[in-house]
PDB file of N, CA, C and O in Angstrom:
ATOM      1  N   UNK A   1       0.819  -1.190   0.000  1.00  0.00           N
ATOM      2  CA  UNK A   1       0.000   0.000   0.000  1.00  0.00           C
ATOM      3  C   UNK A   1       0.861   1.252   0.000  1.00  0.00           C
ATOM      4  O   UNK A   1       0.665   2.280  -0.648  1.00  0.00           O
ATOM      5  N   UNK A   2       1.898   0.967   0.884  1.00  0.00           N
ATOM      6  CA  UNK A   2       2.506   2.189   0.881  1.00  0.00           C
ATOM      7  C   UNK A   2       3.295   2.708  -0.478  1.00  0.00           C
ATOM      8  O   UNK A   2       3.652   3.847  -0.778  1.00  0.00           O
ATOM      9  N   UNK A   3       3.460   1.268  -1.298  1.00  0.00           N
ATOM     10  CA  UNK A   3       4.339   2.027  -2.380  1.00  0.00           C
ATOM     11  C   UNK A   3       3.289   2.602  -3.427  1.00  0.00           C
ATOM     12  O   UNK A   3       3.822   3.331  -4.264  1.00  0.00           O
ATOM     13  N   UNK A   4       1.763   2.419  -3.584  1.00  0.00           N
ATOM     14  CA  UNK A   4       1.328   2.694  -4.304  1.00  0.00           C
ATOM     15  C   UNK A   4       0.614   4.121  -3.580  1.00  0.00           C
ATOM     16  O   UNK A   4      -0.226   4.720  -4.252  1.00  0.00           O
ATOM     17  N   UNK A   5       0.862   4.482  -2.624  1.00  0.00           N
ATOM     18  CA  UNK A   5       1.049   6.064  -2.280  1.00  0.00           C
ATOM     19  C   UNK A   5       2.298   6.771  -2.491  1.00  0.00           C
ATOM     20  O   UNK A   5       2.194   7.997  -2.469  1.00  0.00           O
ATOM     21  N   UNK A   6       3.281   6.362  -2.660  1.00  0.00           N
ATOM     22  CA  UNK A   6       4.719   6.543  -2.639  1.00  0.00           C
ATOM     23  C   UNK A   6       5.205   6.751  -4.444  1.00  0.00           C
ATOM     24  O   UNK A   6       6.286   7.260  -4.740  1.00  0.00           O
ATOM     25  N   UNK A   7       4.237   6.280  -5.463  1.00  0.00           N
ATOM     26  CA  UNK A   7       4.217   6.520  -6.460  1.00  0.00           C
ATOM     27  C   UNK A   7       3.343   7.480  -6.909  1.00  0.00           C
ATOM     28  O   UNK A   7       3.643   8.161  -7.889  1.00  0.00           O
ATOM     29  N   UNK A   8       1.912   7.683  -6.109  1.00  0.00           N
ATOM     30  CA  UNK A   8       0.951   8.748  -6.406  1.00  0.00           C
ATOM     31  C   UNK A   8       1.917   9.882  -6.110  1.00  0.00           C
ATOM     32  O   UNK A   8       2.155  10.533  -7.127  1.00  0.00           O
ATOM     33  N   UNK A   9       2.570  10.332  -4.979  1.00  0.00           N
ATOM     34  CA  UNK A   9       3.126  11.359  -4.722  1.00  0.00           C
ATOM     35  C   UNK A   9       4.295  11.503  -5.668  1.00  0.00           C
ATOM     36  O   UNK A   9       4.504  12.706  -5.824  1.00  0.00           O
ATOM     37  N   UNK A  10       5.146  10.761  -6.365  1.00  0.00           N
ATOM     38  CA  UNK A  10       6.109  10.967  -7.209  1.00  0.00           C
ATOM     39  C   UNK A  10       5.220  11.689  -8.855  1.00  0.00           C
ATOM     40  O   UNK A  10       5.479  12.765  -9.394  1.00  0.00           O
ATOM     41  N   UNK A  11       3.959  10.435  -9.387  1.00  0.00           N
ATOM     42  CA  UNK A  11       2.807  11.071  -9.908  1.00  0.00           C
ATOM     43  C   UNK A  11       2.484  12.553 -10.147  1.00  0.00           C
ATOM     44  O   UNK A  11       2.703  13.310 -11.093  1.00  0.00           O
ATOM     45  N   UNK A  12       2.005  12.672  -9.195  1.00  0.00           N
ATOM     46  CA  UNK A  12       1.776  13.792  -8.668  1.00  0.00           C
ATOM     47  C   UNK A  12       2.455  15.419  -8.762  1.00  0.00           C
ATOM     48  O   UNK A  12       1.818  16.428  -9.065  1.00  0.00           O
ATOM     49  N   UNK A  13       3.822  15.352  -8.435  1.00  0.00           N
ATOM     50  CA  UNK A  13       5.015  15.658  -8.769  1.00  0.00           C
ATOM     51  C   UNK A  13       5.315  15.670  -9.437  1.00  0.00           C
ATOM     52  O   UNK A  13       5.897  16.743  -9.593  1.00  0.00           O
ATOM     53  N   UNK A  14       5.417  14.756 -10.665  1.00  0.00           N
ATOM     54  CA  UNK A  14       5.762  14.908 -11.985  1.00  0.00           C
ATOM     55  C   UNK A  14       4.566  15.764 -13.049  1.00  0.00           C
ATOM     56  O   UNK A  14       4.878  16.427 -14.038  1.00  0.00           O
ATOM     57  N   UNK A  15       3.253  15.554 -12.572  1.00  0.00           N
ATOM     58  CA  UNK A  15       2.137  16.193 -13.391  1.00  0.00           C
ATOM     59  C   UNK A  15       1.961  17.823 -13.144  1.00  0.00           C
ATOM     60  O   UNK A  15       1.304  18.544 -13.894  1.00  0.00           O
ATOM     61  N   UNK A  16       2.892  18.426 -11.571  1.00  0.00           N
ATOM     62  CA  UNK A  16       2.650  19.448 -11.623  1.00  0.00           C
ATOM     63  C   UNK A  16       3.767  19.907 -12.308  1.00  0.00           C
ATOM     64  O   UNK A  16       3.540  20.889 -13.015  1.00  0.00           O
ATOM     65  N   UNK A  17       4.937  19.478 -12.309  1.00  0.00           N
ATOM     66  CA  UNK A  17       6.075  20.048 -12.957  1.00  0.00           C
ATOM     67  C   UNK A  17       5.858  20.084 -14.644  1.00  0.00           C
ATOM     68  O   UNK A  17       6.447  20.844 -15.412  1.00  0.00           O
ATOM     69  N   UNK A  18       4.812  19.013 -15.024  1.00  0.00           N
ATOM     70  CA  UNK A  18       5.038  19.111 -16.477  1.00  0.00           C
ATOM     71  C   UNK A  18       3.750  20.362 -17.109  1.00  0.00           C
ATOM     72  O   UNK A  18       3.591  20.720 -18.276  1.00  0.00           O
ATOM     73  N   UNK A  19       3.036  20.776 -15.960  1.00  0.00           N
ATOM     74  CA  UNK A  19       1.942  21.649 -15.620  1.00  0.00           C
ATOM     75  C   UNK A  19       0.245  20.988 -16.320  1.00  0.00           C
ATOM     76  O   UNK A  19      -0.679  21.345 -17.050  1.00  0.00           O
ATOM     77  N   UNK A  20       0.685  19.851 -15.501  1.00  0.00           N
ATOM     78  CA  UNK A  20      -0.791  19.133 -15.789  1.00  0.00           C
ATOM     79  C   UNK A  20      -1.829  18.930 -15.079  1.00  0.00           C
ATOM     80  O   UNK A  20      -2.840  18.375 -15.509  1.00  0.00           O
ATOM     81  N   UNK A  21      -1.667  19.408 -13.792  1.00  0.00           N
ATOM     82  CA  UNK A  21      -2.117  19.676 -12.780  1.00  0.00           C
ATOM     83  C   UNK A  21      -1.659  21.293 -12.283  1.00  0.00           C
ATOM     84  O   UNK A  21      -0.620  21.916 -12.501  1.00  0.00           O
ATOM     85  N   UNK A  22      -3.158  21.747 -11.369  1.00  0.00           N
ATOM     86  CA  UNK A  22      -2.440  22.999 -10.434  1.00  0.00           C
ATOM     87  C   UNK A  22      -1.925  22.778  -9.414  1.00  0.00           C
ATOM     88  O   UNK A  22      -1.681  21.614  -9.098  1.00  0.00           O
ATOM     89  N   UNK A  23      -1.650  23.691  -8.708  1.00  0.00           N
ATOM     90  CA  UNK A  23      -0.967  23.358  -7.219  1.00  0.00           C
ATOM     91  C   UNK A  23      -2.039  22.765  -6.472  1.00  0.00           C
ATOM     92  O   UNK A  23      -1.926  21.674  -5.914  1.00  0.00           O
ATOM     93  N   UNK A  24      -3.337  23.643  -6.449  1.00  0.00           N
ATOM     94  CA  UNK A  24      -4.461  22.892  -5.732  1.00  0.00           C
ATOM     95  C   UNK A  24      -4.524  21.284  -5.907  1.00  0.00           C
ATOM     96  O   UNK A  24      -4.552  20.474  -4.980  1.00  0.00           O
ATOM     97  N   UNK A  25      -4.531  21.161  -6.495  1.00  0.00           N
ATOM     98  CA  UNK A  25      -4.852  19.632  -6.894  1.00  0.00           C
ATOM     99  C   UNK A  25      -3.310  18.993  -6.630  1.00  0.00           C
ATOM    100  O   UNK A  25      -3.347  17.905  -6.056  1.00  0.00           O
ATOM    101  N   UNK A  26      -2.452  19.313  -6.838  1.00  0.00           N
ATOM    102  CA  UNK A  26      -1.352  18.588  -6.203  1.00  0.00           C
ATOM    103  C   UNK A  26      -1.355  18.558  -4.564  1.00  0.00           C
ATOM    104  O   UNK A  26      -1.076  17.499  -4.002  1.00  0.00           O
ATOM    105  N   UNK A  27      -1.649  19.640  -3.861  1.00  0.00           N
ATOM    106  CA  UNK A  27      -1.472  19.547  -2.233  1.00  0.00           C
ATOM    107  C   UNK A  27      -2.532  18.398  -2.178  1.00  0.00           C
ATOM    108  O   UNK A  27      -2.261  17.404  -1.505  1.00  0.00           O
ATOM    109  N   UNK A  28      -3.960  18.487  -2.977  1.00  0.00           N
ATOM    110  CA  UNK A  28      -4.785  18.002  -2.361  1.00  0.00           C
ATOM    111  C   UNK A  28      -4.459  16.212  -2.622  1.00  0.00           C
ATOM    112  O   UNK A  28      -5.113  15.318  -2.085  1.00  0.00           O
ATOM    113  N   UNK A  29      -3.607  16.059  -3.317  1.00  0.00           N
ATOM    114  CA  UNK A  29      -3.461  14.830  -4.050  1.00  0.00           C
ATOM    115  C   UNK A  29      -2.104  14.142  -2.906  1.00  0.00           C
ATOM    116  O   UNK A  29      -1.804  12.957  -2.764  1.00  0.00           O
ATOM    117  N   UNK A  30      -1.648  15.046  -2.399  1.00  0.00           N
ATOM    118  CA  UNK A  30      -0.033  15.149  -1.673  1.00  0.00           C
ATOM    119  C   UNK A  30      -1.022  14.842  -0.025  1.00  0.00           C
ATOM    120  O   UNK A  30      -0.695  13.907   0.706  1.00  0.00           O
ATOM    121  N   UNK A  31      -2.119  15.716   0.309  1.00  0.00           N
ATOM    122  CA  UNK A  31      -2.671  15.433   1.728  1.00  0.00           C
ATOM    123  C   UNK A  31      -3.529  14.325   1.700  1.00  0.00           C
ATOM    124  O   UNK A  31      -3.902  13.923   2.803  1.00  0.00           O
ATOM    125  N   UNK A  32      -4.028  13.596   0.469  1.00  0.00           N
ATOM    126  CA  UNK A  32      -5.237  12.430   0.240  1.00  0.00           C
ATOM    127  C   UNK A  32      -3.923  11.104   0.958  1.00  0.00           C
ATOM    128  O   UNK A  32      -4.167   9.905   1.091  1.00  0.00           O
ATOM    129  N   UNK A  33      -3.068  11.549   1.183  1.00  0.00           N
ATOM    130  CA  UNK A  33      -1.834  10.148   1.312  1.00  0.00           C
ATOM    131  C   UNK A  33      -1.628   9.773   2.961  1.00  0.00           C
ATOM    132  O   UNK A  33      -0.605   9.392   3.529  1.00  0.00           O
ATOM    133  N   UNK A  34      -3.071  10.041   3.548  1.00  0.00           N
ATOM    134  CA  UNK A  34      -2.383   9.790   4.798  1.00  0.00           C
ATOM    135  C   UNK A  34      -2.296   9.164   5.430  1.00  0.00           C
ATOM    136  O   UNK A  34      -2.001   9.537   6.566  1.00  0.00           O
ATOM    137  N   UNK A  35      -2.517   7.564   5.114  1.00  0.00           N
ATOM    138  CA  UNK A  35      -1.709   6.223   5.258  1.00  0.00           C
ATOM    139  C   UNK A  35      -0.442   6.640   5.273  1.00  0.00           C
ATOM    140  O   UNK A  35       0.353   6.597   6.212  1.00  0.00           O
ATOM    141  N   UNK A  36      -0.282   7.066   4.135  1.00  0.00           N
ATOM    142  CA  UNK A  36       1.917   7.151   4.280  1.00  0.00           C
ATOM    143  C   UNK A  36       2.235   8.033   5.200  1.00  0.00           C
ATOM    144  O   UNK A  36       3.363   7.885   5.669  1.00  0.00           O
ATOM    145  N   UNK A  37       1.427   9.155   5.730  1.00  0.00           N
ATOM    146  CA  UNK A  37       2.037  10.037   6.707  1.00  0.00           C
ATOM    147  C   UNK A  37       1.864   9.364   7.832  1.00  0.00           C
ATOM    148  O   UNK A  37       2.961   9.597   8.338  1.00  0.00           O
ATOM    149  N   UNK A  38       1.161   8.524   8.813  1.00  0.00           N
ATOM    150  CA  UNK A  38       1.152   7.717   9.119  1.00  0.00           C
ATOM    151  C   UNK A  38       1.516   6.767   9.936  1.00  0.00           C
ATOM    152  O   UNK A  38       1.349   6.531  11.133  1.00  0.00           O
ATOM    153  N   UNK A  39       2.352   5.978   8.552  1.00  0.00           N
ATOM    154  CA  UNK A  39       3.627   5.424   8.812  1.00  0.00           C
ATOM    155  C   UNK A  39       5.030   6.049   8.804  1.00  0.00           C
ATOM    156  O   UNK A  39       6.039   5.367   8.619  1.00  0.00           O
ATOM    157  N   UNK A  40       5.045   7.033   8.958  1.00  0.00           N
ATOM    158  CA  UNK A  40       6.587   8.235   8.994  1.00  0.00           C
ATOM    159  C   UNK A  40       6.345   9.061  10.324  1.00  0.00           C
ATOM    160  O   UNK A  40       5.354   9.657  10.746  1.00  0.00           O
ATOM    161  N   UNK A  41       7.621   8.873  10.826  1.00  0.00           N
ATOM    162  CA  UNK A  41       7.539   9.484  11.518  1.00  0.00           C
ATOM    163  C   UNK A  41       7.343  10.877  12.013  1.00  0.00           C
ATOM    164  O   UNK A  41       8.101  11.726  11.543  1.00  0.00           O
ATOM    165  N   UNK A  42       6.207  11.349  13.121  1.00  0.00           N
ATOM    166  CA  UNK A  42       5.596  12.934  12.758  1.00  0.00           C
ATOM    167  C   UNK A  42       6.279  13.904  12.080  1.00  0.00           C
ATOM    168  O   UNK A  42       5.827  14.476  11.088  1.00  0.00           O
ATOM    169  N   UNK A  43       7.718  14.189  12.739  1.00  0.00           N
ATOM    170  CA  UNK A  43       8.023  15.491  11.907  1.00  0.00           C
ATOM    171  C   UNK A  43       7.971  15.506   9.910  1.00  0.00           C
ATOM    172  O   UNK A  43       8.052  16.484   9.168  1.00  0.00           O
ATOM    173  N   UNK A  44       7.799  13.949   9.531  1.00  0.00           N
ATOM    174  CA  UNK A  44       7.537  13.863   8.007  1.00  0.00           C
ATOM    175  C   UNK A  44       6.074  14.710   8.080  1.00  0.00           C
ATOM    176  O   UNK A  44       6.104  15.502   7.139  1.00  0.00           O
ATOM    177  N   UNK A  45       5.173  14.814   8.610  1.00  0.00           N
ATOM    178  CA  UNK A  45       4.228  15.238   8.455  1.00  0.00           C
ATOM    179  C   UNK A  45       4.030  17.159   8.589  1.00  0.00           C
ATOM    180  O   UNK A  45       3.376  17.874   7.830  1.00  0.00           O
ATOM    181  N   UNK A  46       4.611  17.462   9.464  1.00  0.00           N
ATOM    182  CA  UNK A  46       4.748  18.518   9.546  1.00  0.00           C
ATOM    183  C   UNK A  46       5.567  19.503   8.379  1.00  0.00           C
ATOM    184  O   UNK A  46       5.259  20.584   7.876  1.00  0.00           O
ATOM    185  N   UNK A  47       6.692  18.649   8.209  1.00  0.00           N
ATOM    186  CA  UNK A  47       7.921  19.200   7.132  1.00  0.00           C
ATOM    187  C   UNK A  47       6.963  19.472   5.550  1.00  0.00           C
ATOM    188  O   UNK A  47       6.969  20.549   4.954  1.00  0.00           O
ATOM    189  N   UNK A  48       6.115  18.116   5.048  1.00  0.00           N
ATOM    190  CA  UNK A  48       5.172  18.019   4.227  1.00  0.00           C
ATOM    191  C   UNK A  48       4.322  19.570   4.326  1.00  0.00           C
ATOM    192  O   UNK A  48       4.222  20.405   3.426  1.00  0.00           O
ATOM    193  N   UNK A  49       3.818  19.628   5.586  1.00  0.00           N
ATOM    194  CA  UNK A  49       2.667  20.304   5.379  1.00  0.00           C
ATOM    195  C   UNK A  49       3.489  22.017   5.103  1.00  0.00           C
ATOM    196  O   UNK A  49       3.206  22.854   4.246  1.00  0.00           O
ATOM    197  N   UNK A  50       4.149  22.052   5.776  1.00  0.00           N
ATOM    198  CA  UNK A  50       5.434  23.200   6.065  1.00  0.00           C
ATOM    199  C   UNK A  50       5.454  23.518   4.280  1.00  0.00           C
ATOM    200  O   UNK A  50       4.691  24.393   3.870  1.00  0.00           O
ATOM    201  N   UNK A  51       6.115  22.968   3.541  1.00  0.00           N
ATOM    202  CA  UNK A  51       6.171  23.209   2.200  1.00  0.00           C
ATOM    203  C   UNK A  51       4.779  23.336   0.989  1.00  0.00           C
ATOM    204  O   UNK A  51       4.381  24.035   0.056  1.00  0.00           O
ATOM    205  N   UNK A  52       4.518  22.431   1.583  1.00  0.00           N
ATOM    206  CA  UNK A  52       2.741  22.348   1.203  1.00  0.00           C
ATOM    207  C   UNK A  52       1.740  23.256   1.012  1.00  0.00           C
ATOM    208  O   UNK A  52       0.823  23.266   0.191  1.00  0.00           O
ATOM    209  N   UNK A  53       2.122  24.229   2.122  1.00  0.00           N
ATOM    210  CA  UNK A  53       1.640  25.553   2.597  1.00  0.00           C
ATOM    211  C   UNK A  53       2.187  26.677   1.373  1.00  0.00           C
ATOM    212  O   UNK A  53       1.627  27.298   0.469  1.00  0.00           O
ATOM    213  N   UNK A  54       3.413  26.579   1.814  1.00  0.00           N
ATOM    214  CA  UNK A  54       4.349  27.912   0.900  1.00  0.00           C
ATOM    215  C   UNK A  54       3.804  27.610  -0.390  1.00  0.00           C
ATOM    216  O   UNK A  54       3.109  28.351  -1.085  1.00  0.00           O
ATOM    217  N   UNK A  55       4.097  26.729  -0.579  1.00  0.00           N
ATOM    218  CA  UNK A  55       3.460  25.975  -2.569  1.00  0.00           C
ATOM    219  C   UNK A  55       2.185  27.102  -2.729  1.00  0.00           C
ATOM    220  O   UNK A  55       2.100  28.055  -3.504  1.00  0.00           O
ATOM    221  N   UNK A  56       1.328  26.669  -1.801  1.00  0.00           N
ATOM    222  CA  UNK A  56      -0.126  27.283  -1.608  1.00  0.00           C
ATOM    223  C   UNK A  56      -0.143  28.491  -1.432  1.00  0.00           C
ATOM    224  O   UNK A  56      -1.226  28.929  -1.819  1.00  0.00           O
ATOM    225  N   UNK A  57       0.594  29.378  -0.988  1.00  0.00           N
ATOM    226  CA  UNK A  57       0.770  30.704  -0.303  1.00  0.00           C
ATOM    227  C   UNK A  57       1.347  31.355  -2.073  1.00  0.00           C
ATOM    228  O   UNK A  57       0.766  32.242  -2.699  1.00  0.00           O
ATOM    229  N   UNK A  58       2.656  30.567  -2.556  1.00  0.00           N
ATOM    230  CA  UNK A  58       3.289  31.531  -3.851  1.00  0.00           C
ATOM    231  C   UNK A  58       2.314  31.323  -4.994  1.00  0.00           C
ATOM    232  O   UNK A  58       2.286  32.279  -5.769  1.00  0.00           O
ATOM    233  N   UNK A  59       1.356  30.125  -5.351  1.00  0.00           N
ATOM    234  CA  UNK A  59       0.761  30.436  -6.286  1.00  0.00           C
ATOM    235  C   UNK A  59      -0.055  31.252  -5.925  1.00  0.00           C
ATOM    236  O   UNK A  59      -0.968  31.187  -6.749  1.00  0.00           O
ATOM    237  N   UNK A  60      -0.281  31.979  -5.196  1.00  0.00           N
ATOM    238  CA  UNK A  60      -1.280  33.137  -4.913  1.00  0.00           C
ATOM    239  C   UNK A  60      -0.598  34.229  -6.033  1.00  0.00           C
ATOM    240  O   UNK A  60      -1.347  34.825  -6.807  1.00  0.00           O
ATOM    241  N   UNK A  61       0.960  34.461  -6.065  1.00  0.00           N
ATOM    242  CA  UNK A  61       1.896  35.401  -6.748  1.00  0.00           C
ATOM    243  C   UNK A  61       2.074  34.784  -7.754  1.00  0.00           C
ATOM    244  O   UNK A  61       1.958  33.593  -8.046  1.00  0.00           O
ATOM    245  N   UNK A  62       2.521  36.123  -8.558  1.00  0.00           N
ATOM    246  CA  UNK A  62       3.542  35.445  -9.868  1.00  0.00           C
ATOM    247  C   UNK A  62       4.884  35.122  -9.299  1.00  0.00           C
ATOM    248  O   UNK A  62       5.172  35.343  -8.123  1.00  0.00           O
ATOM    249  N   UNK A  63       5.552  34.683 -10.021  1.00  0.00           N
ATOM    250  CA  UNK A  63       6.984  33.773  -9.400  1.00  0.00           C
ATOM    251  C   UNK A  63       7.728  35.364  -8.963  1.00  0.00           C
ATOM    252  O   UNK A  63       8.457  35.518  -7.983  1.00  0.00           O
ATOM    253  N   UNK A  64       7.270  36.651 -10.122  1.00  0.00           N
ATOM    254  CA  UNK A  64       8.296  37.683  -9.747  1.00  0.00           C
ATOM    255  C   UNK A  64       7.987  38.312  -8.156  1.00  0.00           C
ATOM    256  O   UNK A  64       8.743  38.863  -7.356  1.00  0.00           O
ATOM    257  N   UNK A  65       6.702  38.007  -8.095  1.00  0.00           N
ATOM    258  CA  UNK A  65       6.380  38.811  -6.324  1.00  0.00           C
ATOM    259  C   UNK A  65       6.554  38.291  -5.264  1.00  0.00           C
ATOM    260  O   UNK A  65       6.528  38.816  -4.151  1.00  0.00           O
ATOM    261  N   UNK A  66       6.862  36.537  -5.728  1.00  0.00           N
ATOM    262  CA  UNK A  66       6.578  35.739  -4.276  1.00  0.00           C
ATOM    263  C   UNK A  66       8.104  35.639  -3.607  1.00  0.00           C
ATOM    264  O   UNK A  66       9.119  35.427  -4.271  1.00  0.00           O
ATOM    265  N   UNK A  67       8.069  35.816  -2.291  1.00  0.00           N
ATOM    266  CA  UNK A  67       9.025  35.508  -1.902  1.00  0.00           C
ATOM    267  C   UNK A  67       9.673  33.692  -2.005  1.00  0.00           C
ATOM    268  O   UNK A  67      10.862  33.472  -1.775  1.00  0.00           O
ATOM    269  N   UNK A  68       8.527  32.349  -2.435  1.00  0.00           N
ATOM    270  CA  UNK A  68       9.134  31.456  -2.785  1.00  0.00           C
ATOM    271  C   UNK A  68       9.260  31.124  -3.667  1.00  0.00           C
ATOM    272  O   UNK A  68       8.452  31.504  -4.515  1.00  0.00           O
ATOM    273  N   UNK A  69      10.547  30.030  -4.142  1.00  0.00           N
ATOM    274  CA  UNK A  69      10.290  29.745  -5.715  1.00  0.00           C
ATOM    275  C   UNK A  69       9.715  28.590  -6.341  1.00  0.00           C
ATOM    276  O   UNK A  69      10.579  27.817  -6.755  1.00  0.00           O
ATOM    277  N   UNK A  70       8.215  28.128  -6.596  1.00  0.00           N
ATOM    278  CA  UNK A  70       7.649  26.876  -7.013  1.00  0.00           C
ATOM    279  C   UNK A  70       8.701  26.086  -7.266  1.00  0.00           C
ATOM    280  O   UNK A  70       8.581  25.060  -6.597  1.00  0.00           O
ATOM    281  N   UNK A  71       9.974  26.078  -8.113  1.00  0.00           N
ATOM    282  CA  UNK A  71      10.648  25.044  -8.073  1.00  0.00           C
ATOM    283  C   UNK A  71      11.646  24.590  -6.975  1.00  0.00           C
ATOM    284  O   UNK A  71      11.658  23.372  -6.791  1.00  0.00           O
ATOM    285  N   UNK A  72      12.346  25.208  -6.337  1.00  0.00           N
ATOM    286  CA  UNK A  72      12.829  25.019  -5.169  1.00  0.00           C
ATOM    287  C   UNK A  72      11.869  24.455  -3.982  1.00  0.00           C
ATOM    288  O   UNK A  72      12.441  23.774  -3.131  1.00  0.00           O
ATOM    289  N   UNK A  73      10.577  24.652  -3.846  1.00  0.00           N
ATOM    290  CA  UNK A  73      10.128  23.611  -3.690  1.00  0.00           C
ATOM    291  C   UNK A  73       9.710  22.420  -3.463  1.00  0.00           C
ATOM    292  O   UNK A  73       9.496  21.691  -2.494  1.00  0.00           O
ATOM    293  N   UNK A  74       9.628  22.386  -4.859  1.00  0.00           N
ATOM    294  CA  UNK A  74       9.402  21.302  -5.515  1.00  0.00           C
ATOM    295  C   UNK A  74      10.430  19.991  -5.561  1.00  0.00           C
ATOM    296  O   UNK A  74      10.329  18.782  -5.351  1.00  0.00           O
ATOM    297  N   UNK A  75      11.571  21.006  -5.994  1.00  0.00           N
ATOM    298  CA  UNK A  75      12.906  20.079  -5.374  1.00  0.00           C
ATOM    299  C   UNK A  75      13.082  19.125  -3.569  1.00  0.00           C
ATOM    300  O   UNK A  75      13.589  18.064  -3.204  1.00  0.00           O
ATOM    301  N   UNK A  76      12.306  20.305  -2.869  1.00  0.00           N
ATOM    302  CA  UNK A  76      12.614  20.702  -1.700  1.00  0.00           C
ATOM    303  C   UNK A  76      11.614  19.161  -1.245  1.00  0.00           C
ATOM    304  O   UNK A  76      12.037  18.408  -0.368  1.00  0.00           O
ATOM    305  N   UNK A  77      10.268  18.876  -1.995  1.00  0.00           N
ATOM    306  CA  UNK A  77       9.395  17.807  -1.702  1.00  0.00           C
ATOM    307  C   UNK A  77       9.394  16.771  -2.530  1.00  0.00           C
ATOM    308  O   UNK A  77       8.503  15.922  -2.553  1.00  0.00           O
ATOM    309  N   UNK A  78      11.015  16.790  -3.709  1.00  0.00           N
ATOM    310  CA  UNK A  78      11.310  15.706  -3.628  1.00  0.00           C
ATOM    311  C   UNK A  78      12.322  14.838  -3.106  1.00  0.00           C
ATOM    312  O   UNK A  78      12.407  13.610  -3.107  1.00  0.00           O
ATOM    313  N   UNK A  79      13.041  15.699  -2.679  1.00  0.00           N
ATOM    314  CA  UNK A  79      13.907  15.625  -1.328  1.00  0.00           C
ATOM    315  C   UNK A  79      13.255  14.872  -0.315  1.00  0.00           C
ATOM    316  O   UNK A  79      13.821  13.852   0.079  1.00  0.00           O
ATOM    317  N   UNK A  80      12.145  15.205   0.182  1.00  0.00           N
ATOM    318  CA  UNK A  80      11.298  14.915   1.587  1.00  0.00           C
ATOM    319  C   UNK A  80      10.755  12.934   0.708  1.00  0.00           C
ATOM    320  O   UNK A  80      11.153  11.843   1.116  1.00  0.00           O
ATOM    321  N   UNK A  81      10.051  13.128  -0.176  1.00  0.00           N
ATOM    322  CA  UNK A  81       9.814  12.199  -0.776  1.00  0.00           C
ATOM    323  C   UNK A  81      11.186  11.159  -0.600  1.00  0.00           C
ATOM    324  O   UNK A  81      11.128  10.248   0.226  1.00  0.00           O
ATOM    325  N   UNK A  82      11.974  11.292  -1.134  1.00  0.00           N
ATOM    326  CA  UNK A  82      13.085  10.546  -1.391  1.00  0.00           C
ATOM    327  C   UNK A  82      13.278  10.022   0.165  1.00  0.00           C
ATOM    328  O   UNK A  82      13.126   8.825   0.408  1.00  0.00           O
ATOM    329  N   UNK A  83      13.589  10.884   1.124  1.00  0.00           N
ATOM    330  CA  UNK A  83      13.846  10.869   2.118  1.00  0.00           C
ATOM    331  C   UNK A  83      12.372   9.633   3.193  1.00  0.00           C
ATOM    332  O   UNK A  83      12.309   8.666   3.952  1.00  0.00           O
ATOM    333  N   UNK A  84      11.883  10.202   2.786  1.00  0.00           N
ATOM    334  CA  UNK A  84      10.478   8.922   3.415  1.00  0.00           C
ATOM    335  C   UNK A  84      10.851   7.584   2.807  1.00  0.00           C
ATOM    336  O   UNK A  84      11.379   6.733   3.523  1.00  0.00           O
ATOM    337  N   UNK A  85      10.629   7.374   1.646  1.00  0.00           N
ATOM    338  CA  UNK A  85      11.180   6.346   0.637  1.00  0.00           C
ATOM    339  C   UNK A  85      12.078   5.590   1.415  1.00  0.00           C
ATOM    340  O   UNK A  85      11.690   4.423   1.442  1.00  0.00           O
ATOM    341  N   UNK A  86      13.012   5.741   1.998  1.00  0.00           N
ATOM    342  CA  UNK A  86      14.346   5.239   2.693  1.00  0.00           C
ATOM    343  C   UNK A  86      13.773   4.863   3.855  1.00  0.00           C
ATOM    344  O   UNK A  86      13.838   3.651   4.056  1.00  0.00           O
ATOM    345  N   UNK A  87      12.839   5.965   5.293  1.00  0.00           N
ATOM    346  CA  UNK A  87      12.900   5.630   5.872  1.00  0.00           C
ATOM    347  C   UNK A  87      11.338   4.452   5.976  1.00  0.00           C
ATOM    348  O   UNK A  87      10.706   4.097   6.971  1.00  0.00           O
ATOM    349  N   UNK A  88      11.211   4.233   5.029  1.00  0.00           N
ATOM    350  CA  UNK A  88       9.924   3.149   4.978  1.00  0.00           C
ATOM    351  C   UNK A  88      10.067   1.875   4.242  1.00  0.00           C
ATOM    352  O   UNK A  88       9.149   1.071   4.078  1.00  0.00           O
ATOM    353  N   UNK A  89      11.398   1.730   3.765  1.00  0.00           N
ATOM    354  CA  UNK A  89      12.157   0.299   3.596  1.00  0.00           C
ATOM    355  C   UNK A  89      12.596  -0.799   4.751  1.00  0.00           C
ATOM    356  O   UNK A  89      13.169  -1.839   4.428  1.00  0.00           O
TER     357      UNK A  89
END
């Protein structure tokens, strides 16, 4: 189960980067996973929501006004991703 949340969120990730999805629909697709949060230990959950937020907060801006940068990010939650991945082997 967990890997087939563990692929929605990679999914997921890949559909907003290729802009096939909005951000809305990615957090909401990123918070529908919470079997996998779950099984990780809390601060995975918090760190998630922590970035999750900002995502949510800069598409409010264009990239030139926001103080974050959608892709850094993005990087930043596949980092966290990667990082769960390991500790759920």
């Amino acid at each position: 189960m967990s890997n087939a949340s563990i692929q929605t969120l990679h999914d997921a990730l890949n559909s907003l980067r290729d802009g096939d999805i909005n951000v809305a629909a990615f957090c909401t697709a990123w918070r529908a996973q919470s079997d996998l949060l779950k099984r990780l230990p809390p601060r995975y959950e918090e760190v998630a929501e922590d970035l999750l937020g900002r995502l949510e907060a800069g598409s409010l801006f264009t990239e030139e006004s926001c103080s974050f940068s959608q892709e850094d990010l993005l990087n930043n939650l596949a980092v966290w991703l990667h990082k769960a991945e390991k500790t759920l082997v």
